[in-house]
N, C-alpha and C positions, 0 to 999 in steps of 0.2 A: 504494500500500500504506500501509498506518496503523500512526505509528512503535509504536503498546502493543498490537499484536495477535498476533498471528504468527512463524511460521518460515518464512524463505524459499528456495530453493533457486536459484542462476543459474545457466544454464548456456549459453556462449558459443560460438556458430560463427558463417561467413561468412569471406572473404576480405580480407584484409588486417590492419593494424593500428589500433588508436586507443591514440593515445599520450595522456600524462598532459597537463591542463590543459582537454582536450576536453571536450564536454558531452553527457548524453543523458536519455534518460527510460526508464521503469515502463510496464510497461499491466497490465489485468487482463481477462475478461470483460467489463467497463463500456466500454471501448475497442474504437474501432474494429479494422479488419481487414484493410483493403485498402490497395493498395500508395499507392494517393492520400493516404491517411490518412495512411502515416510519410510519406510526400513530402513534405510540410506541415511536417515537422519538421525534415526533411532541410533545408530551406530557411530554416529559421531558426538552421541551425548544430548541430543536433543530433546526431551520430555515431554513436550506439547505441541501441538499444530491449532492455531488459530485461521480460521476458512471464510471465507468472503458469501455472505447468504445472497448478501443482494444490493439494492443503492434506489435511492429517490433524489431526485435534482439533478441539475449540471447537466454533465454528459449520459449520468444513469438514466433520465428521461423518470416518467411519471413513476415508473416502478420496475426496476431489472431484475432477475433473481440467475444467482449464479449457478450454469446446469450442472455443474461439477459435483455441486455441494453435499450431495448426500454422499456420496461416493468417495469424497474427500473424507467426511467425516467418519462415517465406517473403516475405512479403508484406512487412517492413521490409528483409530480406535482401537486394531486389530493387528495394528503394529506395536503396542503396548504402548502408545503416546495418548496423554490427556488430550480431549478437542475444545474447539470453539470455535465462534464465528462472526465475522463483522458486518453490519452493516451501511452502507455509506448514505447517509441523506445530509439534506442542505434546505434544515427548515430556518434558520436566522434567530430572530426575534421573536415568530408567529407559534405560540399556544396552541393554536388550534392545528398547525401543520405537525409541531413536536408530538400531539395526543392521532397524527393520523401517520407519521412515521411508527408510534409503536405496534399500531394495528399490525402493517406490514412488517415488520419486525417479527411478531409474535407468530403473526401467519406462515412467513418464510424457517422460523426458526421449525416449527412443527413438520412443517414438509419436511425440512432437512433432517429430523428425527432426533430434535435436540428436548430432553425430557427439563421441566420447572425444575426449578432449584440451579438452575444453570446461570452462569455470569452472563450478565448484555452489557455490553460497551460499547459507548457511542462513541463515536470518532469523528470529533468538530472539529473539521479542518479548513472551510470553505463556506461564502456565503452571508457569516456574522454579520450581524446588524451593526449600528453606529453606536447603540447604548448599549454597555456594558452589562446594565443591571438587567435589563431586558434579553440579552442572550441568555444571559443566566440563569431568567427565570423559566424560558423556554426548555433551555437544556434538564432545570429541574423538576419542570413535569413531565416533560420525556423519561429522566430514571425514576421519580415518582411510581408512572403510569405501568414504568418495567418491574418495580418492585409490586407492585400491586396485582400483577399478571401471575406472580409468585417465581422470578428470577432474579438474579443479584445483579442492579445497576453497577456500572463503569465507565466512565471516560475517557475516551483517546480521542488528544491533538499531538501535534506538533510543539516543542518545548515555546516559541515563540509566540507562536500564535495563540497559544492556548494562554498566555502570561496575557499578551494584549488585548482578546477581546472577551474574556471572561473572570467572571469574580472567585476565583479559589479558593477564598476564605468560605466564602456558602458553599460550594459544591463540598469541603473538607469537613466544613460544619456540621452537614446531612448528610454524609455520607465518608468517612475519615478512613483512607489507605482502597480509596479507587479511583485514583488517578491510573492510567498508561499512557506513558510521554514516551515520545519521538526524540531524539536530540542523536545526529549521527556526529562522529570525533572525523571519519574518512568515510569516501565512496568505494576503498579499495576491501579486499574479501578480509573480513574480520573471522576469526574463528571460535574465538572466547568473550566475553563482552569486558573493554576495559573499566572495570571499577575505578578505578583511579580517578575517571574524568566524569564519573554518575552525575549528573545534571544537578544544580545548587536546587533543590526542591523538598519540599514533604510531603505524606502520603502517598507517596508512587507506591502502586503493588507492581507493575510491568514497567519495566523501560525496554523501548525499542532504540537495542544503540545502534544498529547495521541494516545496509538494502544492502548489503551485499554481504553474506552468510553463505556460501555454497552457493548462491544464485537465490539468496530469497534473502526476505527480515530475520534480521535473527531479535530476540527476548530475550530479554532475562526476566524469573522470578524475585523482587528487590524482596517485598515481604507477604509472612503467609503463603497462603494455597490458592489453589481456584476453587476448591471444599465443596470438587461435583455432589457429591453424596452428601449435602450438606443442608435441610432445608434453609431457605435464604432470608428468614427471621430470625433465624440461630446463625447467622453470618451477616448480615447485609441492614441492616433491620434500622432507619433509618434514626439517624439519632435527635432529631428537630425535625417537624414537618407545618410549616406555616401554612397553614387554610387556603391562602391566596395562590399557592403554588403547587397542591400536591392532588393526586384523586381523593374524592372525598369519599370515603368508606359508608357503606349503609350495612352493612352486618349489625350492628345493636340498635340501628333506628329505623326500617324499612321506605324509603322517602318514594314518593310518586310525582310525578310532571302533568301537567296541563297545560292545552294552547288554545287561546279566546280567541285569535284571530279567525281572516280568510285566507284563505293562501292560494296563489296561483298553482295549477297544477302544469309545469314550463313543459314536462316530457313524461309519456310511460312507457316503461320499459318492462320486457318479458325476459324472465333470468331464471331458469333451471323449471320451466313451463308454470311460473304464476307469474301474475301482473303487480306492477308497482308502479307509485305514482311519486315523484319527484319534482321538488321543489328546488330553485338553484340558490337562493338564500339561505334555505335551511339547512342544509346539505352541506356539510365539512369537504374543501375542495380537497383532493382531485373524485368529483363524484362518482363513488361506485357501488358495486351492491352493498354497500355498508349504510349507505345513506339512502335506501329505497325504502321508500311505505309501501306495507302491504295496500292494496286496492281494500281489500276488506273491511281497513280500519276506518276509512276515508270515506267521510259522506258529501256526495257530491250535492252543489249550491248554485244559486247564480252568485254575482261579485257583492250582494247584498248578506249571505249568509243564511239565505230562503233554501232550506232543501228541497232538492230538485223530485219531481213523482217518478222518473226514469232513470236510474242509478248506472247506469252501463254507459263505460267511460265510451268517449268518441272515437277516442287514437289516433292523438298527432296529426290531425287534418288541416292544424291552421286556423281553430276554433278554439279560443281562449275557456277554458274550465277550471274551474275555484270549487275547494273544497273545503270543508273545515274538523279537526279531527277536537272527536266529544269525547273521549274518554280519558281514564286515570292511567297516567302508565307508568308501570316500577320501576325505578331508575335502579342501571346496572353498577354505572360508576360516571366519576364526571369530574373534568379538569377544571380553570378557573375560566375559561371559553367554552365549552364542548360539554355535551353530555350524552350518555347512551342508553335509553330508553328501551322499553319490552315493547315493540307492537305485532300484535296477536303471535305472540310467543316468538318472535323472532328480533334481533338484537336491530337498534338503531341508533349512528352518530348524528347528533345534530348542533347547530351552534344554541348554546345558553344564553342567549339574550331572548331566543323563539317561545320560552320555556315559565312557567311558574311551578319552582319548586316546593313541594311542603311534603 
């Protein structure tokens, strides 16, 4: 990975522990696959393979997923190396893209057959906004949103980058010894990682001192484990969580959402053969089936809020349809933008401004 590009996401399974001082490496799609391939590293000391799941932004476009990745990840597993994996997005400043980076995160991580209780490390490397505080607080409801999914938040930038456009003291605050920094001494093939020149920081568990390791990143473990086997409340478990910036938990208060409005119905879409009706405001961009209303929940109106005697949408003719949604629905979870709603038993992100919570 390339320390001025990206956001990473890790995510850690496999059997046993790798303790601190240990060494390991990065792959991406450019890397191999097969179990011979980490063997090769295994045998020069290597412990862990960190695997690229996927990326949102930049050059990744709306959402890339690495096809290697499951294959990578089994495949060093089975080489006797701990895994993980990153993801790269470039949500900035914006809450509501950091709570729709972790969707696809969690999504990707599952395909790739990475089990909860696994590390996620974001990798902000690209993108930051102009206010410090405000990347900050983006990046911490993205590990929030990952702790909350029941995975252990992490951090990866670049040693510079990550100095100038982020507040360390919060991120160390809420979550203390999950940093992994970047900072290379040479581009030339490093084999061990030089201690001597460890980047002037604290909390780092990962330093990435080498792109050139045998042809890849090499790691060091600075402290602790990845602690796969480890639920990530017994590791990870946040140690300050300010209201404004984290998912707000409904496990001991049940909380439900209500919408008084009318809402434009802009598009319906048919996704896995039911219909859904979607709203472009309501709807956490990049609009996917995450942000689709069931048809069923949706009672169709004129633009007054009069329900209509003929319920059976038009579809996309070019004929403006307004609907308004009458029920209670139990909120799953929800960031300090974003909340995700039950409509008729299936999961919905929408922005919290649309919403009356109680």
């Amino acid at each position: 990975m390339a320390i001025a590009t990206g956001v990473a996401v890790a995510f850690i399974v496999g059997a046993g522990s790798v303790s601190a001082n240990t060494n390991g490496i990065d792959v991406a799609s450019y890397q191999g696959d097969t179990t011979q391939y980490f063997s090769s590293f295994k045998q020069v000391g290597d412990q862990f393979t960190i695997v690229k799941l996927g990326g949102r932004g930049g050059g990744e476009g709306s959402h890339y997923v690495n096809p290697k990745a499951y294959n990578q990840i089994q495949n060093a597993a089975r080489a006797g190396m701990q895994t993980a994996g990153y993801f790269w997005g470039e949500f900035g400043d914006s809450v509501a893209e950091a709570s729709y980076h972790t969707q696809l995160s969690v999504q990707d991580a599952q395909n790739a057959g990475l089990a909860k209780g696994s590390y996620i490390a974001l990798d902000y490397e690209a993108g930051a906004g102009v206010n410090v505080a405000n990347n900050t607080t983006a990046i911490l409801t993205y590990m929030d949103a990952i702790y909350a999914a029941g995975y252990k938040p992490m951090l990866y930038s670049g040693y510079y980058y990550m100095n100038k456009n982020i507040d360390l003291s919060r991120i160390n605050a809420r979550y203390p010894n999950a940093l992994w920094v970047a900072w290379y001494l040479t581009t030339a093939n490093q084999i061990v990682p030089p201690m001597q020149y460890f980047p002037n920081m604290s909390n780092v568990k990962i330093w990435q001192y080498a792109d050139n390791h045998f042809g890849v990143d090499g790691n060091v473990m600075v402290v602790g484990s990845l602690d796969n086997d480890t639920p990530a409340e017994d590791v990870a478990k946040p140690t300050n969580r300010p209201t404004d910036e984290q998912p707000v938990a409904t496990a001991d208060k049940t909380q439900y959402a209500t919408f008084s409005s009318v809402y434009v119905a802009d598009v319906w879409k048919k996704w896995q053969g039911k219909y859904y009706g979607v709203n472009k405001d309501m709807g956490i961009p990049v609009i996917d089936y995450n942000n689709y209303m069931p048809v069923g929940s949706l009672t169709l109106t004129d633009k007054y809020g009069n329900k209509l005697r003929n319920q059976t949408i038009q579809g996309n003719n070019g004929r403006m349809e307004y609907f308004t949604l009458d029920g209670k629905y139990k909120v799953l979870s929800q960031t300090a933008t974003a909340v995700e709603v039950q409509i008729n038993g299936e999961p919905v992100w929408m922005m919290k401004s649309f919403a009356t919570i109680k």
